[in-house]
N, CA and C of each residue as an Amber inpcrd file, in Angstrom:
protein
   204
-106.5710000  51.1000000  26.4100000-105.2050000  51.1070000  26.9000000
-104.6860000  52.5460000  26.8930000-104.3890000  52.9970000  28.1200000
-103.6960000  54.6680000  28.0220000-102.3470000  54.5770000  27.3220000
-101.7640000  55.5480000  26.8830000-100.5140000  55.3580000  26.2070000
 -99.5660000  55.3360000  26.9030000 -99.7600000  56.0180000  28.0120000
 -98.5670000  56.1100000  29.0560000 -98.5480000  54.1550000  29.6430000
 -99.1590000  53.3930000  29.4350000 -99.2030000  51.8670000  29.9280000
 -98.5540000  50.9480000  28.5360000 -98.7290000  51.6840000  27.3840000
 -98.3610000  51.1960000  25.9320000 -97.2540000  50.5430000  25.8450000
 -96.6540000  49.3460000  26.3130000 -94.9320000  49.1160000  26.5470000
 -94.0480000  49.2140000  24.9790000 -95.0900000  48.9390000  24.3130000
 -94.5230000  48.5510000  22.5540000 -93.6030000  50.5150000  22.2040000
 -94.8480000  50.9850000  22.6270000 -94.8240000  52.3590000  22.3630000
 -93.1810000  52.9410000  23.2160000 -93.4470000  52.8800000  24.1510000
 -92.6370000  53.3310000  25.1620000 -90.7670000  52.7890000  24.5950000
 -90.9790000  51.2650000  24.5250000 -89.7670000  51.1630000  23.9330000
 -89.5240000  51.3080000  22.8570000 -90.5210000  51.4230000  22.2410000
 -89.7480000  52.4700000  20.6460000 -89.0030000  53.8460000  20.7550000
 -89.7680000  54.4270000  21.7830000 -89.4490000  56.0360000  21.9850000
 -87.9180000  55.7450000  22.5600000 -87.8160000  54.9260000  23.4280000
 -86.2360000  54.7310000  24.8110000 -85.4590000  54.4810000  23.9400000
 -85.5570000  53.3590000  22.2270000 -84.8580000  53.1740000  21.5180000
 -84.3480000  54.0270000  20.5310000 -85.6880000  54.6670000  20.1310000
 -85.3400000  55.8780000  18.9670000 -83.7800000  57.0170000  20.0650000
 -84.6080000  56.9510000  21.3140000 -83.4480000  57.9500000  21.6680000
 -82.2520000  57.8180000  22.3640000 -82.0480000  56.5760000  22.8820000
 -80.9020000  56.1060000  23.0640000 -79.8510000  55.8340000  21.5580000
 -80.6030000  55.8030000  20.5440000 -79.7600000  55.2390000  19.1120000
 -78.8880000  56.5650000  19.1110000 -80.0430000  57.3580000  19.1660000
 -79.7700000  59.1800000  18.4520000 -78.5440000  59.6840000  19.4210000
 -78.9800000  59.2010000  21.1900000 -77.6460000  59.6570000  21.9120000
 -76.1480000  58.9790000  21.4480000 -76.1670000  57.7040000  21.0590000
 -75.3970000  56.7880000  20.9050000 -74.0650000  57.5230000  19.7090000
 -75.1730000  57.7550000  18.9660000 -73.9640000  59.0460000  17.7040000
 -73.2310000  59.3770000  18.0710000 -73.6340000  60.5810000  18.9080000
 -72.3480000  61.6220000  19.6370000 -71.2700000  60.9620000  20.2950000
 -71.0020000  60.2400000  21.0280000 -69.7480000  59.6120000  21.7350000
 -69.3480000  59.3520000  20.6830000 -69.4080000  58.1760000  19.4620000
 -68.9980000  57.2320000  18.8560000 -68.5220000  58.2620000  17.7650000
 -68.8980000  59.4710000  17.2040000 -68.3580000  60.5900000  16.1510000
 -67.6320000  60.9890000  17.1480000 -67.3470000  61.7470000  18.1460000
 -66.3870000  62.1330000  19.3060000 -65.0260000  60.9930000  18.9890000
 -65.2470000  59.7440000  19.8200000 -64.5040000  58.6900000  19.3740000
 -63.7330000  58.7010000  18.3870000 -64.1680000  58.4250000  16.8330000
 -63.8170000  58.1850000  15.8440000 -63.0820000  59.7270000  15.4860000
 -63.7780000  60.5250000  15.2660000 -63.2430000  62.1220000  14.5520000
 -62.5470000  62.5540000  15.4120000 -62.8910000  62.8110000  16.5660000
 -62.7950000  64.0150000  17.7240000 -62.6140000  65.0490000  17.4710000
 -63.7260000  65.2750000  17.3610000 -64.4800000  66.6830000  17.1990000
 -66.1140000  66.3410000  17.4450000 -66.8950000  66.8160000  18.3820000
 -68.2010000  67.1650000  19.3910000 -68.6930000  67.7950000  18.3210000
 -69.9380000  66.7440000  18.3970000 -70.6820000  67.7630000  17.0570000
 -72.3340000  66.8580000  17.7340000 -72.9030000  67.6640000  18.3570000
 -74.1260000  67.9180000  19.2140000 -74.9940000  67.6010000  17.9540000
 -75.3410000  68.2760000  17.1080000 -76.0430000  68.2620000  16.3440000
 -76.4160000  67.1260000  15.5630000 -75.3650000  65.9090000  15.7570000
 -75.8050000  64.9420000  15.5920000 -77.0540000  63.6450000  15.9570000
 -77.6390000  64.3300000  16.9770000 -78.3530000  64.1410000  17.9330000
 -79.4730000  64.3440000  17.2170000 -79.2790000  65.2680000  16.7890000
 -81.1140000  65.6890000  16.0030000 -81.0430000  65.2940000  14.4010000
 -79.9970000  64.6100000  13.9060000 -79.9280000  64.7320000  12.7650000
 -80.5550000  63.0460000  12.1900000 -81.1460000  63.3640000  10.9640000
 -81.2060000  61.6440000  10.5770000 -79.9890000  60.9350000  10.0690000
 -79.9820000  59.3150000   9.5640000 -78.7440000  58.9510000   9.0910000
 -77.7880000  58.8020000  10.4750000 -76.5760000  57.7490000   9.8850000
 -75.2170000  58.0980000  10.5110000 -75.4060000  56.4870000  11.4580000
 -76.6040000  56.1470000  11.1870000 -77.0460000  54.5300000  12.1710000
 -77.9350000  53.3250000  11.1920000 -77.5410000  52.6690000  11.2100000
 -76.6450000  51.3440000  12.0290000 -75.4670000  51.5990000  10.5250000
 -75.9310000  51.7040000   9.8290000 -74.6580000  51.1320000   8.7030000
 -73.6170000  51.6910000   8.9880000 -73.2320000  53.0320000   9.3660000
 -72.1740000  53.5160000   9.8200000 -71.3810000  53.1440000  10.7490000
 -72.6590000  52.3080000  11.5680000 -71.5630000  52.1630000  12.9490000
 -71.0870000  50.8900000  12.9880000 -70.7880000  49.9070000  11.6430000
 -69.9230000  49.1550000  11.7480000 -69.1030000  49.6050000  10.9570000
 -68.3850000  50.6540000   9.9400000 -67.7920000  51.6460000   9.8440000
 -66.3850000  51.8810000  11.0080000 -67.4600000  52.5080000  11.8430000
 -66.5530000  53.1740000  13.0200000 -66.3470000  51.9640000  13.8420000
 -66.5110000  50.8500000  14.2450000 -66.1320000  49.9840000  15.2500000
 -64.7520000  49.1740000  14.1290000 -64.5990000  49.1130000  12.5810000
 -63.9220000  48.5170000  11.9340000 -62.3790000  49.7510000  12.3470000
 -63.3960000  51.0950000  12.2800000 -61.7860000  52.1930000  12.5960000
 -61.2800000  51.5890000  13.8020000 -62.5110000  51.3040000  14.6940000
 -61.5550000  51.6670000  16.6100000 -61.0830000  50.3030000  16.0380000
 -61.3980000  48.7790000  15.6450000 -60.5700000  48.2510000  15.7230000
 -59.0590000  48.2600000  14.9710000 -59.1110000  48.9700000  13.4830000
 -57.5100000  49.4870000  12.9680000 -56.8750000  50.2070000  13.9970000
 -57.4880000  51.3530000  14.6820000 -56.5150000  52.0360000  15.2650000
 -56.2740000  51.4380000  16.7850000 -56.9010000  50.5030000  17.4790000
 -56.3650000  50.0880000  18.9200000 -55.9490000  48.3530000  18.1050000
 -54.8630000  47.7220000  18.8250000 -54.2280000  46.6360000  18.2160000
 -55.1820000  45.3840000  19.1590000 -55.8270000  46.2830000  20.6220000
 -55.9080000  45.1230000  21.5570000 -57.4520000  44.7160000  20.8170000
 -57.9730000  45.5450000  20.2180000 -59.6090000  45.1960000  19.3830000
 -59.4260000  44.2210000  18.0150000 -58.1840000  43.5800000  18.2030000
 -58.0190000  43.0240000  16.8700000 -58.5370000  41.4980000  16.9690000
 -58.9200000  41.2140000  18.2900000 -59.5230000  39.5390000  18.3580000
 -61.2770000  39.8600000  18.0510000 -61.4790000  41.0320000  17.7590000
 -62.9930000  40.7910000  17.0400000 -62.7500000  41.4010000  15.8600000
 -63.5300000  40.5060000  14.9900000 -64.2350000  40.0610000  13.7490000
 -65.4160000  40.6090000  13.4370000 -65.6350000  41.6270000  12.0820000
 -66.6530000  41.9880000  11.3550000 -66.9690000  40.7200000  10.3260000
C-alpha cells in the first residue's frame, strides 16, 4: 500500500491540522488578541475548548439554549 493511498493515515494528518488551525480563531474569539503561534504549539485542545464555548455562551445571551 503506498502512503499517499493510506486513508487512515491521511485523515489523521487533515485532523491533526485542522484541530491545530481551529485554536487561532477560537483564542482570537475568546481573548482578542491573534496569537499565530498557537498553531504550532501543543495543549489548548479539546479540554479547553469547552472552556471557551461555556465563555461565548456567558458573554452572547442568544447561546444560552445550549447546554454543557
Amino acid at each position: 500500500m503506498s502512503i499517499l493511498h493510506n486513508f487512515p493515515l491521511i485523515a489523521a494528518f487533515i485532523s491533526i491540522f485542522v484541530a491545530q488551525f481551529i485554536k487561532i480563531p477560537m483564542h482570537l474569539i475568546t481573548k482578542r488578541t491573534l496569537k499565530i503561534g498557537l498553531g504550532f504549539s501543543t495543549g489548548g485542545m479539546p479540554s479547553s475548548g469547552i472552556d471557551q464555548l461555556k465563555y461565548l455562551q456567558a458573554r452572547y445571551s442568544e447561546l444560552s439554549l445550549v447546554y454543557f
